[in-house]
C-alpha positions as CSV (number, residue, x, y, z in Angstrom):
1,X,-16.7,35.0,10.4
2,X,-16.0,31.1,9.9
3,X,-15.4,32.0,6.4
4,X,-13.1,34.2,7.0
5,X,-10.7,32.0,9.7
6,X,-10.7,29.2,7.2
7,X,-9.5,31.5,4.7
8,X,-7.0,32.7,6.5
9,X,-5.5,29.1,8.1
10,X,-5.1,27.9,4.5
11,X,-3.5,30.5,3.3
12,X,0.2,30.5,2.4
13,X,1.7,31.6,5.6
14,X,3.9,34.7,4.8
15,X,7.2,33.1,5.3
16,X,10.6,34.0,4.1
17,X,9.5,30.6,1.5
18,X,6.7,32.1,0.8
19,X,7.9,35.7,0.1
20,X,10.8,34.2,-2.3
21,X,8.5,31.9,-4.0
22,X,5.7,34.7,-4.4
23,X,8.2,36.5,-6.0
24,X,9.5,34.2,-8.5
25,X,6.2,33.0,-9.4
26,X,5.4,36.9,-10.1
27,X,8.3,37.5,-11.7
28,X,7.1,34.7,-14.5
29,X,3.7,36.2,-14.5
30,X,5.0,39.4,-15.4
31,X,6.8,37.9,-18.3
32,X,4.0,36.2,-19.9
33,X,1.8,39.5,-19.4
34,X,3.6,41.7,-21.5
35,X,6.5,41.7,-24.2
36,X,10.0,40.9,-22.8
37,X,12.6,42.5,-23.6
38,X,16.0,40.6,-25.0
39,X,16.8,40.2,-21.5
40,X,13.5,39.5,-19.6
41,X,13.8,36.7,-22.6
42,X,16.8,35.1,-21.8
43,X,15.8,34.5,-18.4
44,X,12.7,33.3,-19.3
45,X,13.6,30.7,-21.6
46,X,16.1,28.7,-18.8
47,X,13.3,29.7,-15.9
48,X,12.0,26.1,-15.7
49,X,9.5,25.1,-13.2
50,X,13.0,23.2,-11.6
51,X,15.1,26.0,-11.9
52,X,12.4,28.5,-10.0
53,X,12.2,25.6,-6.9
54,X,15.8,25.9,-7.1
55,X,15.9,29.5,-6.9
56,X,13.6,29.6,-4.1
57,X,16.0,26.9,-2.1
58,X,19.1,28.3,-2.9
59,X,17.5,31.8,-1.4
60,X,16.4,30.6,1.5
61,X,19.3,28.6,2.4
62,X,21.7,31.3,2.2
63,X,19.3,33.7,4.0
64,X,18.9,31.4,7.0
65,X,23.2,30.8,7.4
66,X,23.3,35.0,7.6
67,X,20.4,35.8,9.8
68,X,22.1,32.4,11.9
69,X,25.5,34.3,12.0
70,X,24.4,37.7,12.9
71,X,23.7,37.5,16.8
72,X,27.3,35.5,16.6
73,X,29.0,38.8,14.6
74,X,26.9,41.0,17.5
75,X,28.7,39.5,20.3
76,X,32.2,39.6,18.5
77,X,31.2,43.3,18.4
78,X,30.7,43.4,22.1
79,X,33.7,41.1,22.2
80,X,36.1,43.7,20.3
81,X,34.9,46.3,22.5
82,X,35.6,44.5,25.4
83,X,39.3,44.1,24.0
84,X,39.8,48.1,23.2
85,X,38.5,49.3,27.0
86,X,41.1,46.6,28.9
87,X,43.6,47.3,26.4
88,X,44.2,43.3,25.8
89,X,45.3,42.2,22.4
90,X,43.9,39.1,20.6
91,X,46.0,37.1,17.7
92,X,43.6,34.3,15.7
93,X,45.9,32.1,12.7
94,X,43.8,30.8,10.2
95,X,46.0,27.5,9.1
96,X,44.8,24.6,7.6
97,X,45.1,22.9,4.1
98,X,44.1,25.0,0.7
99,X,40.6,25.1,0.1
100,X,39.7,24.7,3.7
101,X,37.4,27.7,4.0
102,X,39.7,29.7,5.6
103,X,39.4,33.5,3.5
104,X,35.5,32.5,3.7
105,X,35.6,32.4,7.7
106,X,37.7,35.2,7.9
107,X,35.1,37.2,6.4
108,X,32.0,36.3,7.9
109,X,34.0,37.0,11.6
110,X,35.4,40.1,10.6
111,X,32.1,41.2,8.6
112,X,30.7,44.0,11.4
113,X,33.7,44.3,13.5
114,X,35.1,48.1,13.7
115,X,37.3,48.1,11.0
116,X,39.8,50.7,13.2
117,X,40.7,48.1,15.5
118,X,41.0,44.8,13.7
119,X,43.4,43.7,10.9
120,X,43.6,40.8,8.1
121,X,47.5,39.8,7.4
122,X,47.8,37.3,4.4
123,X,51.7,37.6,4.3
124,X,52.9,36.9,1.0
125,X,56.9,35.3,0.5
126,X,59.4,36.9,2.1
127,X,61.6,39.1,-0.3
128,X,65.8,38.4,0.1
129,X,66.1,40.8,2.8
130,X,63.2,38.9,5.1
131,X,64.9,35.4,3.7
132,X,68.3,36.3,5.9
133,X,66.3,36.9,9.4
134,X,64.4,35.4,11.4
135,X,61.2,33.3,10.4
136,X,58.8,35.0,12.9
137,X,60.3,39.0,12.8
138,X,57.7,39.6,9.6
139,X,55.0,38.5,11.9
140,X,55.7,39.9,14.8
141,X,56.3,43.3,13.1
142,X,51.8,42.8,11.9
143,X,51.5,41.8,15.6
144,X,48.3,43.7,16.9
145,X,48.7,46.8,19.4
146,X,46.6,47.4,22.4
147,X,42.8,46.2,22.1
148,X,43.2,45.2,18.7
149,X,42.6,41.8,16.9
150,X,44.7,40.4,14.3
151,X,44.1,37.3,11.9
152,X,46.2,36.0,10.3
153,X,45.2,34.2,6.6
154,X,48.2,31.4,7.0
155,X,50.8,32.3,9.5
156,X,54.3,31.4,10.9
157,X,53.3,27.9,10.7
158,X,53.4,27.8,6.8
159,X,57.2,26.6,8.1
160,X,55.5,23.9,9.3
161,X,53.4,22.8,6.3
162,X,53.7,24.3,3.3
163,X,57.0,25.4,3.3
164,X,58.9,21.5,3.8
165,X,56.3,20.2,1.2
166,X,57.4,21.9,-1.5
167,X,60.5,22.6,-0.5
168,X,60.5,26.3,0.0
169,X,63.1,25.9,3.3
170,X,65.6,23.3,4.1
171,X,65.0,20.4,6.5
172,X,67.3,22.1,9.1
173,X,65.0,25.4,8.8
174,X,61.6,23.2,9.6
175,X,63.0,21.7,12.6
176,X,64.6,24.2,13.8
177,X,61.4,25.7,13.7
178,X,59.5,23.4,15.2
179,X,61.6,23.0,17.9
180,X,61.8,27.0,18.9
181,X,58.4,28.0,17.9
182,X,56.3,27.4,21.2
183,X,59.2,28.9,22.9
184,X,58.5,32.5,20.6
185,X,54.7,31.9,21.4
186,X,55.3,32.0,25.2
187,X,58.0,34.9,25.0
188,X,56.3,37.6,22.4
189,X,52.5,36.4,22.3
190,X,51.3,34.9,25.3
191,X,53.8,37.3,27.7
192,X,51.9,38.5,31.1
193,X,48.3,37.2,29.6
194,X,47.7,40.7,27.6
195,X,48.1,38.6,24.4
196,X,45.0,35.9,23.4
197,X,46.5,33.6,20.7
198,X,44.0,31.2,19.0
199,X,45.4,28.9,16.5
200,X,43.3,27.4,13.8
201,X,43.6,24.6,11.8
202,X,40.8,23.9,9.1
203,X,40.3,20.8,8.0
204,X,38.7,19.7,4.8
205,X,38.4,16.2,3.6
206,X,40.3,15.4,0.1
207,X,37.3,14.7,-2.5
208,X,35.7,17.8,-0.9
209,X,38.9,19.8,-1.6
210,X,38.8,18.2,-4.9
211,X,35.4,19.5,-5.7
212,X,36.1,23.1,-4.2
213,X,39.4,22.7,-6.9
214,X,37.4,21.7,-9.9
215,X,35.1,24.8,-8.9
216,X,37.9,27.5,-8.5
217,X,38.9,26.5,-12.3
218,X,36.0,26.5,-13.9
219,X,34.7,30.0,-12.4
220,X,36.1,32.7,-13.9
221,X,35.4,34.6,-10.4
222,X,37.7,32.1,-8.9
223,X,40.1,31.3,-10.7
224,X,42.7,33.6,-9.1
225,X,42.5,31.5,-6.0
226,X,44.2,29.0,-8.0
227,X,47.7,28.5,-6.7
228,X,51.1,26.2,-7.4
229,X,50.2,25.1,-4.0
230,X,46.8,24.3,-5.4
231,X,47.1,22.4,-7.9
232,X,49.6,19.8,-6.3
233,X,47.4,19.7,-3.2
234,X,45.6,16.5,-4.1
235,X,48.8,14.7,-5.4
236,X,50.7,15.8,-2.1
237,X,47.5,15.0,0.3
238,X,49.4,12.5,2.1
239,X,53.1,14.6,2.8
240,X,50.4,17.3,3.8
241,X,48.5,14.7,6.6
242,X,52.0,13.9,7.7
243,X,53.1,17.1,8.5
244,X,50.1,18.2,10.1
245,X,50.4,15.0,12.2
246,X,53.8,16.3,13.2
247,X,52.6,19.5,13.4
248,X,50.2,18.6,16.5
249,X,52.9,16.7,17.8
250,X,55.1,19.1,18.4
251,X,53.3,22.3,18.7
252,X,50.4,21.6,20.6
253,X,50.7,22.7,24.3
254,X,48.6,23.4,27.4
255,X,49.2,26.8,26.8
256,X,49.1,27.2,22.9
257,X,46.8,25.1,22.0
258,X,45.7,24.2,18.5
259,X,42.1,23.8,17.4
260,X,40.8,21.7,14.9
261,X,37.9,23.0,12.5
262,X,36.3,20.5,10.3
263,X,35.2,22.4,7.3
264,X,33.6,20.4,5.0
265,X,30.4,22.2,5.8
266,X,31.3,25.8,5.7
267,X,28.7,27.2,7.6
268,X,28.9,25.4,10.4
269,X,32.9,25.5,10.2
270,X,32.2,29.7,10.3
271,X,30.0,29.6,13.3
272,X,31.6,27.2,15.4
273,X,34.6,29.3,14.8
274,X,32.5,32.7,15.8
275,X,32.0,30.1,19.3
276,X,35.3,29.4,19.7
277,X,36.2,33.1,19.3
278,X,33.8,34.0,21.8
279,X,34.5,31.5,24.3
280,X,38.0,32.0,24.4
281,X,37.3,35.7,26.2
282,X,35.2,37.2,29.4
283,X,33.4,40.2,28.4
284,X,30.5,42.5,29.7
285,X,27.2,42.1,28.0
286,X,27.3,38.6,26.9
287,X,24.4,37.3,25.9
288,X,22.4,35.1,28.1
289,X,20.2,33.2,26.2
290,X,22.4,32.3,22.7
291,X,24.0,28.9,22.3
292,X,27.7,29.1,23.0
293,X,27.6,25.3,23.3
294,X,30.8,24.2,20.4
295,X,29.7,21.7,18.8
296,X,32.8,18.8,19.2
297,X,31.5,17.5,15.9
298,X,33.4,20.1,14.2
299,X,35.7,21.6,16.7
300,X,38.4,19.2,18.0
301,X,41.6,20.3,20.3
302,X,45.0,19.5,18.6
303,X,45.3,16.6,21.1
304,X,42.6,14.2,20.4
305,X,43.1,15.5,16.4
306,X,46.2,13.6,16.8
307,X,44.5,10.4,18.3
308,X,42.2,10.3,16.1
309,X,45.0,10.4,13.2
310,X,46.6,7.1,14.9
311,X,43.8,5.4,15.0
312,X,43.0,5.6,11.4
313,X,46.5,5.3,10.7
314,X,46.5,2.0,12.5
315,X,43.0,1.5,11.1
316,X,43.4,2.2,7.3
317,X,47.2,2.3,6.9
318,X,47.3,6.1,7.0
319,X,45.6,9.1,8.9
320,X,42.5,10.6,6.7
321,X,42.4,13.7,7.5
Protein backbone atom coordinates (compact mmCIF):
# COMPACT_ATOMS: atom_id res chain seq x y z
CA UNK A 1 0.00 0.00 0.00
CA UNK A 2 3.18 2.35 0.88
CA UNK A 3 4.51 1.28 -2.30
CA UNK A 4 1.94 2.13 -4.12
CA UNK A 5 1.44 6.06 -2.59
CA UNK A 6 5.02 6.61 -3.21
CA UNK A 7 4.60 5.67 -6.60
CA UNK A 8 1.99 7.59 -7.21
CA UNK A 9 3.37 11.17 -5.46
CA UNK A 10 6.45 10.86 -7.74
CA UNK A 11 4.87 10.52 -10.62
CA UNK A 12 4.55 13.17 -13.32
CA UNK A 13 1.44 14.85 -12.26
CA UNK A 14 -0.99 14.77 -15.41
CA UNK A 15 -0.78 18.44 -16.16
CA UNK A 16 -1.50 20.23 -19.31
CA UNK A 17 2.90 20.23 -19.16
CA UNK A 18 2.86 16.94 -18.73
CA UNK A 19 0.26 15.92 -21.43
CA UNK A 20 2.21 18.15 -24.09
CA UNK A 21 5.49 16.97 -23.11
CA UNK A 22 4.26 13.21 -22.98
CA UNK A 23 3.34 13.76 -26.33
CA UNK A 24 6.35 15.21 -27.82
CA UNK A 25 8.51 12.86 -26.14
CA UNK A 26 6.22 9.96 -27.82
CA UNK A 27 6.11 11.52 -30.84
CA UNK A 28 10.14 11.04 -31.02
CA UNK A 29 9.82 7.51 -29.76
CA UNK A 30 7.68 6.67 -32.42
CA UNK A 31 10.17 7.87 -34.95
CA UNK A 32 13.07 5.99 -33.78
CA UNK A 33 10.75 2.71 -33.57
CA UNK A 34 10.02 2.38 -37.02
CA UNK A 35 11.05 3.80 -40.56
CA UNK A 36 10.00 7.45 -41.18
CA UNK A 37 8.64 8.46 -43.92
CA UNK A 38 10.10 11.72 -45.97
CA UNK A 39 8.12 13.73 -43.73
CA UNK A 40 8.21 12.06 -40.23
CA UNK A 41 12.16 12.71 -41.41
CA UNK A 42 12.19 16.21 -41.86
CA UNK A 43 10.77 16.84 -38.59
CA UNK A 44 12.95 14.58 -37.01
CA UNK A 45 16.14 15.90 -38.02
CA UNK A 46 15.30 19.83 -36.64
CA UNK A 47 13.45 18.01 -33.41
CA UNK A 48 16.27 18.87 -31.02
CA UNK A 49 16.04 18.22 -27.43
CA UNK A 50 15.74 22.48 -27.48
CA UNK A 51 13.33 22.61 -29.97
CA UNK A 52 10.92 19.84 -28.10
CA UNK A 53 11.25 22.24 -24.60
CA UNK A 54 10.30 24.86 -26.85
CA UNK A 55 7.44 23.16 -28.35
CA UNK A 56 6.18 22.14 -25.01
CA UNK A 57 6.47 26.11 -23.75
CA UNK A 58 5.15 27.64 -26.68
CA UNK A 59 2.00 25.02 -26.21
CA UNK A 60 1.36 25.68 -23.01
CA UNK A 61 1.65 29.41 -23.13
CA UNK A 62 -0.84 29.84 -25.75
CA UNK A 63 -3.20 27.24 -24.12
CA UNK A 64 -3.17 29.14 -20.79
CA UNK A 65 -3.96 32.98 -22.67
CA UNK A 66 -7.24 31.04 -24.33
CA UNK A 67 -8.55 29.05 -21.47
CA UNK A 68 -7.72 32.75 -19.48
CA UNK A 69 -9.95 34.61 -22.04
CA UNK A 70 -12.85 32.29 -22.20
CA UNK A 71 -14.92 33.11 -18.91
CA UNK A 72 -14.08 36.95 -20.27
CA UNK A 73 -15.74 35.95 -23.98
CA UNK A 74 -18.71 34.11 -21.66
CA UNK A 75 -19.72 37.14 -20.06
CA UNK A 76 -19.49 39.39 -23.37
CA UNK A 77 -21.99 36.66 -24.34
CA UNK A 78 -24.22 37.45 -21.54
CA UNK A 79 -23.18 41.03 -22.14
CA UNK A 80 -24.57 40.97 -25.98
CA UNK A 81 -27.62 39.45 -24.81
CA UNK A 82 -28.20 41.82 -22.38
CA UNK A 83 -27.92 44.55 -25.23
CA UNK A 84 -30.55 42.69 -27.77
CA UNK A 85 -33.50 42.31 -24.77
CA UNK A 86 -33.14 46.33 -23.71
CA UNK A 87 -32.69 47.17 -27.25
CA UNK A 88 -29.44 49.46 -26.33
CA UNK A 89 -26.77 49.79 -28.92
CA UNK A 90 -23.09 49.68 -28.14
CA UNK A 91 -20.26 51.41 -30.56
CA UNK A 92 -16.37 50.25 -29.49
CA UNK A 93 -13.36 52.25 -32.03
CA UNK A 94 -10.38 50.34 -32.15
CA UNK A 95 -7.71 53.41 -32.69
CA UNK A 96 -4.32 53.46 -31.98
CA UNK A 97 -0.91 53.39 -33.90
CA UNK A 98 -0.22 50.46 -36.69
CA UNK A 99 0.83 47.36 -35.18
CA UNK A 100 -0.82 48.08 -31.97
CA UNK A 101 -2.72 44.83 -31.74
CA UNK A 102 -5.78 46.13 -32.68
CA UNK A 103 -7.29 43.29 -35.58
CA UNK A 104 -5.80 40.71 -32.84
CA UNK A 105 -8.16 42.22 -29.97
CA UNK A 106 -10.94 42.52 -32.20
CA UNK A 107 -10.86 38.95 -32.67
CA UNK A 108 -10.41 37.46 -29.47
CA UNK A 109 -13.73 39.90 -28.22
CA UNK A 110 -15.74 39.08 -30.95
CA UNK A 111 -14.58 35.25 -31.08
CA UNK A 112 -18.10 33.66 -29.40
CA UNK A 113 -20.27 36.54 -29.69
CA UNK A 114 -23.59 35.78 -31.97
CA UNK A 115 -22.43 36.71 -35.11
CA UNK A 116 -26.34 38.12 -35.98
CA UNK A 117 -25.96 40.87 -33.81
CA UNK A 118 -22.47 42.18 -33.79
CA UNK A 119 -20.43 43.79 -36.73
CA UNK A 120 -16.55 44.46 -37.61
CA UNK A 121 -16.29 47.86 -39.92
CA UNK A 122 -12.59 48.38 -41.22
CA UNK A 123 -13.64 51.29 -43.60
CA UNK A 124 -11.40 51.54 -46.31
CA UNK A 125 -10.78 55.35 -48.22
CA UNK A 126 -13.55 57.07 -49.10
CA UNK A 127 -14.17 56.97 -53.04
CA UNK A 128 -14.82 60.79 -54.78
CA UNK A 129 -18.41 60.75 -54.02
CA UNK A 130 -17.76 60.10 -49.89
CA UNK A 131 -14.64 62.75 -50.49
CA UNK A 132 -17.43 65.80 -51.14
CA UNK A 133 -19.56 65.00 -47.76
CA UNK A 134 -19.27 64.95 -44.62
CA UNK A 135 -16.33 63.04 -42.64
CA UNK A 136 -18.60 61.12 -40.29
CA UNK A 137 -21.86 60.25 -42.85
CA UNK A 138 -19.84 56.84 -43.94
CA UNK A 139 -19.75 56.01 -40.32
CA UNK A 140 -22.74 56.77 -39.26
CA UNK A 141 -24.45 54.97 -42.24
CA UNK A 142 -22.24 51.25 -40.33
CA UNK A 143 -23.75 52.69 -37.13
CA UNK A 144 -25.25 49.64 -35.17
CA UNK A 145 -29.18 49.20 -34.88
CA UNK A 146 -31.02 48.20 -31.86
CA UNK A 147 -29.03 45.68 -29.42
CA UNK A 148 -26.30 45.40 -31.71
CA UNK A 149 -22.52 46.05 -31.27
CA UNK A 150 -20.35 47.56 -33.70
CA UNK A 151 -16.41 47.81 -33.75
CA UNK A 152 -14.88 49.69 -35.55
CA UNK A 153 -11.00 48.60 -36.90
CA UNK A 154 -9.87 52.54 -37.12
CA UNK A 155 -12.63 54.93 -37.13
CA UNK A 156 -13.61 58.67 -37.66
CA UNK A 157 -10.62 59.54 -35.80
CA UNK A 158 -8.20 58.41 -38.61
CA UNK A 159 -8.91 62.52 -39.35
CA UNK A 160 -7.32 62.89 -36.38
CA UNK A 161 -4.11 60.80 -36.96
CA UNK A 162 -3.46 59.32 -39.83
CA UNK A 163 -5.04 61.42 -42.12
CA UNK A 164 -2.83 64.98 -41.28
CA UNK A 165 0.34 62.80 -41.12
CA UNK A 166 0.50 61.91 -44.36
CA UNK A 167 -1.42 64.32 -45.68
CA UNK A 168 -4.53 62.65 -46.90
CA UNK A 169 -6.77 66.01 -45.72
CA UNK A 170 -5.88 69.54 -45.54
CA UNK A 171 -5.05 71.33 -42.26
CA UNK A 172 -8.42 73.21 -42.35
CA UNK A 173 -10.27 69.55 -42.68
CA UNK A 174 -8.27 68.23 -39.31
CA UNK A 175 -9.32 71.06 -37.28
CA UNK A 176 -12.35 71.50 -38.33
CA UNK A 177 -12.71 68.16 -37.29
CA UNK A 178 -11.42 68.25 -34.18
CA UNK A 179 -13.24 71.09 -33.24
CA UNK A 180 -16.94 69.54 -34.29
CA UNK A 181 -16.30 65.96 -33.54
CA UNK A 182 -17.42 65.66 -29.71
CA UNK A 183 -20.21 67.81 -30.74
CA UNK A 184 -21.40 64.65 -33.57
CA UNK A 185 -20.54 62.16 -30.54
CA UNK A 186 -23.06 63.82 -28.25
CA UNK A 187 -25.80 64.47 -31.06
CA UNK A 188 -25.82 60.94 -33.12
CA UNK A 189 -23.99 58.42 -30.57
CA UNK A 190 -24.42 59.22 -27.07
CA UNK A 191 -28.29 60.83 -27.76
CA UNK A 192 -30.85 59.79 -24.79
CA UNK A 193 -28.17 57.05 -23.31
CA UNK A 194 -29.46 54.12 -25.86
CA UNK A 195 -25.92 54.52 -27.56
CA UNK A 196 -22.63 53.05 -25.44
CA UNK A 197 -19.55 54.54 -27.28
CA UNK A 198 -16.10 53.23 -26.06
CA UNK A 199 -13.14 54.69 -27.72
CA UNK A 200 -9.96 52.88 -27.84
CA UNK A 201 -6.66 53.85 -28.24
CA UNK A 202 -3.85 51.14 -28.35
CA UNK A 203 -0.65 51.91 -27.61
CA UNK A 204 2.51 50.12 -28.48
CA UNK A 205 5.91 51.32 -27.76
CA UNK A 206 8.21 52.08 -30.99
CA UNK A 207 11.09 49.17 -30.83
CA UNK A 208 8.13 46.80 -30.11
CA UNK A 209 6.36 48.13 -33.25
CA UNK A 210 9.54 47.81 -34.93
CA UNK A 211 9.85 44.18 -34.20
CA UNK A 212 6.07 43.44 -34.96
CA UNK A 213 7.28 45.33 -38.55
CA UNK A 214 10.33 43.29 -39.18
CA UNK A 215 7.90 40.22 -38.49
CA UNK A 216 5.00 41.16 -40.88
CA UNK A 217 7.83 41.32 -43.73
CA UNK A 218 9.50 38.39 -43.28
CA UNK A 219 6.18 36.12 -42.91
CA UNK A 220 4.72 35.43 -45.93
CA UNK A 221 1.28 35.03 -43.79
CA UNK A 222 1.80 38.59 -42.99
CA UNK A 223 2.94 40.30 -45.22
CA UNK A 224 -0.34 41.80 -46.57
CA UNK A 225 -0.65 43.66 -43.30
CA UNK A 226 2.11 45.67 -44.66
CA UNK A 227 0.89 49.10 -45.50
CA UNK A 228 2.31 52.79 -46.88
CA UNK A 229 1.18 53.74 -43.53
CA UNK A 230 3.47 50.95 -42.24
CA UNK A 231 6.34 51.32 -43.52
CA UNK A 232 6.74 55.19 -42.59
CA UNK A 233 5.45 54.49 -39.15
CA UNK A 234 8.81 54.38 -37.46
CA UNK A 235 10.29 57.42 -39.40
CA UNK A 236 7.01 59.39 -38.54
CA UNK A 237 6.79 58.10 -34.72
CA UNK A 238 7.13 61.44 -33.44
CA UNK A 239 4.30 63.59 -35.85
CA UNK A 240 2.32 60.34 -34.76
CA UNK A 241 2.93 61.04 -30.57
CA UNK A 242 2.09 64.66 -31.46
CA UNK A 243 -1.05 64.17 -32.77
CA UNK A 244 -2.25 61.73 -30.41
CA UNK A 245 -1.20 64.27 -27.76
CA UNK A 246 -3.51 66.70 -29.48
CA UNK A 247 -5.80 64.16 -29.95
CA UNK A 248 -6.44 63.70 -26.04
CA UNK A 249 -6.43 67.24 -25.80
CA UNK A 250 -9.15 67.96 -27.59
CA UNK A 251 -11.29 65.01 -27.75
CA UNK A 252 -11.26 63.70 -24.47
CA UNK A 253 -14.43 64.61 -22.47
CA UNK A 254 -16.38 63.58 -19.36
CA UNK A 255 -18.78 62.11 -21.56
CA UNK A 256 -16.64 60.52 -24.46
CA UNK A 257 -14.00 59.49 -22.88
CA UNK A 258 -10.91 57.89 -24.45
CA UNK A 259 -9.10 54.90 -23.01
CA UNK A 260 -5.70 54.09 -23.30
CA UNK A 261 -4.61 50.38 -23.92
CA UNK A 262 -0.89 49.65 -23.59
CA UNK A 263 -0.23 46.79 -25.90
CA UNK A 264 3.00 45.81 -25.81
CA UNK A 265 1.85 42.59 -24.20
CA UNK A 266 -1.00 41.41 -26.27
CA UNK A 267 -2.59 39.21 -24.07
CA UNK A 268 -3.03 41.28 -21.46
CA UNK A 269 -3.87 44.37 -23.78
CA UNK A 270 -6.98 41.66 -25.08
CA UNK A 271 -8.19 40.99 -21.68
CA UNK A 272 -8.05 44.10 -20.09
CA UNK A 273 -9.99 45.30 -23.05
CA UNK A 274 -12.65 42.24 -22.54
CA UNK A 275 -12.74 44.27 -18.67
CA UNK A 276 -13.24 47.42 -19.97
CA UNK A 277 -15.95 46.09 -22.23
CA UNK A 278 -17.63 44.56 -19.54
CA UNK A 279 -17.44 47.16 -17.12
CA UNK A 280 -18.70 49.73 -19.17
CA UNK A 281 -22.42 47.97 -19.03
CA UNK A 282 -25.06 46.49 -16.21
CA UNK A 283 -26.29 43.27 -17.15
CA UNK A 284 -28.16 40.24 -15.55
CA UNK A 285 -26.10 37.21 -14.73
CA UNK A 286 -22.78 38.66 -14.13
CA UNK A 287 -20.50 36.68 -12.71
CA UNK A 288 -19.76 36.97 -9.09
CA UNK A 289 -16.62 35.48 -8.47
CA UNK A 290 -14.33 36.63 -11.83
CA UNK A 291 -11.93 39.49 -11.59
CA UNK A 292 -13.32 42.54 -13.20
CA UNK A 293 -10.54 44.46 -11.34
CA UNK A 294 -8.73 46.64 -14.78
CA UNK A 295 -5.56 46.49 -14.26
CA UNK A 296 -4.31 50.55 -14.53
CA UNK A 297 -1.01 49.15 -15.62
CA UNK A 298 -2.34 48.78 -18.96
CA UNK A 299 -5.55 50.70 -19.06
CA UNK A 300 -5.19 54.49 -18.68
CA UNK A 301 -8.13 57.14 -19.27
CA UNK A 302 -7.27 59.77 -22.09
CA UNK A 303 -6.70 62.31 -19.21
CA UNK A 304 -3.82 61.05 -17.20
CA UNK A 305 -2.43 59.55 -20.88
CA UNK A 306 -1.93 63.13 -21.52
CA UNK A 307 -0.05 63.85 -18.17
CA UNK A 308 1.87 61.31 -18.46
CA UNK A 309 2.95 62.64 -22.15
CA UNK A 310 4.06 66.09 -20.42
CA UNK A 311 5.87 64.72 -18.07
CA UNK A 312 8.17 62.86 -20.28
CA UNK A 313 7.98 65.60 -22.59
CA UNK A 314 9.38 67.79 -19.94
CA UNK A 315 11.40 64.82 -18.77
CA UNK A 316 13.16 63.57 -22.06
CA UNK A 317 12.45 66.42 -24.51
CA UNK A 318 9.51 64.61 -26.07
CA UNK A 319 6.45 62.37 -24.97
CA UNK A 320 7.37 58.34 -25.50
CA UNK A 321 4.50 57.02 -26.18
Amino acid sequence: MSNKKQKTSNSEPQGSTATIRKLVHKLDKDFKSKAPDEKSQKILSVLKERHKEEIVKAALLKYYNSEELKPYQAELIKMQAHLERTGKKMIILFDGRDASGKGGTIRRVSRYMNEKRYRVEALGKPNETQKTELHMKRYIERFPHAGEIVMFDRSWYNRAMVEPVMGFCTTAQYRRFLKKVTTYENNFILDAGQTILLKLYFSVSKDEQARRFDRRKNDPLRQWKLSEVDLQAQELWGSFTEKKKILLQKTHTKSSKWWIIRSDDKHMARRETMKLILSSVKYRGRSRTLDFDIDPATVIPGNIELKIMKKQAKQFGAPLS
